[in-house]
C-alpha positions in Angstrom: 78.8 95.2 63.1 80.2 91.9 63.0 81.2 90.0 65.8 84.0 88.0 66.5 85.2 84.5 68.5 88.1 86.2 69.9 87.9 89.3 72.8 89.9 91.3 74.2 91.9 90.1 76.9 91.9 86.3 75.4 95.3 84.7 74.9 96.0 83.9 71.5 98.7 82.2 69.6 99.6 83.3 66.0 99.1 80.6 63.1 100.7 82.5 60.3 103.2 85.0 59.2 106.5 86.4 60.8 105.7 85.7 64.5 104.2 82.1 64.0 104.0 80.4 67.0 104.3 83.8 69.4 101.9 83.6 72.3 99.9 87.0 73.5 97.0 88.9 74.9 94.7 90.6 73.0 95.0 94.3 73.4 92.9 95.4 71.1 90.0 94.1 68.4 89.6 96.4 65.3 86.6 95.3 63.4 86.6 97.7 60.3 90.0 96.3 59.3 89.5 93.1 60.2 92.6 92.9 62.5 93.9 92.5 66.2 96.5 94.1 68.1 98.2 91.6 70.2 100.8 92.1 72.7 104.5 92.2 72.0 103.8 90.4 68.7 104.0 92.0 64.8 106.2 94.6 66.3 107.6 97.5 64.5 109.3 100.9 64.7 107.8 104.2 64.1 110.0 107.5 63.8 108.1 110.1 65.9 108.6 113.4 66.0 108.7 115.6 69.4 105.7 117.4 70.4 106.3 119.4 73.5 102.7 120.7 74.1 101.5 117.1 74.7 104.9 116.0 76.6 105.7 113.3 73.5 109.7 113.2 73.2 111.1 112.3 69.4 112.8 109.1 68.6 112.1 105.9 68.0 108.9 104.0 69.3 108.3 100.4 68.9 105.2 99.3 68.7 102.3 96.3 67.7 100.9 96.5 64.2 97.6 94.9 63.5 97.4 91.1 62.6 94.8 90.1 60.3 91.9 88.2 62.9 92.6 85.1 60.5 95.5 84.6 61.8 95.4 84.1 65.3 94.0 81.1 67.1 92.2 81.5 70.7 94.2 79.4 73.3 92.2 77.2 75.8 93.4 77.6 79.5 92.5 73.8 80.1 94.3 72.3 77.4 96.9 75.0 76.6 96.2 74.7 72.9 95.4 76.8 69.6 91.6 75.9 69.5 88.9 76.8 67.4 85.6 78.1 69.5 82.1 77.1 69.8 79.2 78.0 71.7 76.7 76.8 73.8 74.0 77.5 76.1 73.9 76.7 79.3 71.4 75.2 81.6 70.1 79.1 83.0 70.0 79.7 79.3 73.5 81.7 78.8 75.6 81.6 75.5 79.1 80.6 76.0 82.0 80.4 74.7 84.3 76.2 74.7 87.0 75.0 73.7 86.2 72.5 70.3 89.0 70.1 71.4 88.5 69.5 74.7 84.9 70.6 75.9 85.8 73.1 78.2 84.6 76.4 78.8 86.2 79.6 78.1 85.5 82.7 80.6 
């Protein structure tokens, strides 16, 4: 499986499409289609239908689509900006994860 710079629970800012610019957390990595779900971003309505055995009531639900994984940029607590990643190890031998632009490292 292939892995990915960005987690779950990172904060992210969106580099391309509709919500350019939109700040959110990750929610939710899906690595067969490539994509993310990111908080209140890409948002769209489905048109559900009751179900009364499993207490879902009809109407309409809005809801995050996926965004492709290309599109979203990692943002660095320290310098509060759309980063790229690298990684490092440190000196107890541990891979992590910094910020490219300003050296720091991300939790």
């Amino acid at each position: 499986m292939k892995t990915y710079r960005i987690r779950k629970d990172d904060k992210v800012m969106v580099t391309a499409g509709k919500d350019k610019g939109k700040v959110g957390k990750v929610l939710k990595i899906l690595p067969k289609k490539n994509a993310v779900l990111v908080e209140k971003v890409n948002m769209v309505k489905r048109h559900t239908k009751a179900n009364p055995y499993a207490k879902i009531a009809g109407g309409i639900v809005e809801k995050e689509s996926p965004l492709d994984i290309s599109n979203v940029a990692l943002l660095c607590d320290a310098c509060a900006k759309p980063t790229k990643v690298g990684y490092k190890e440190t000196a107890d031998g541990k891979k992590v994860r910094f910020c490219k632009k300003c050296n720091h490292e991300i939790a």
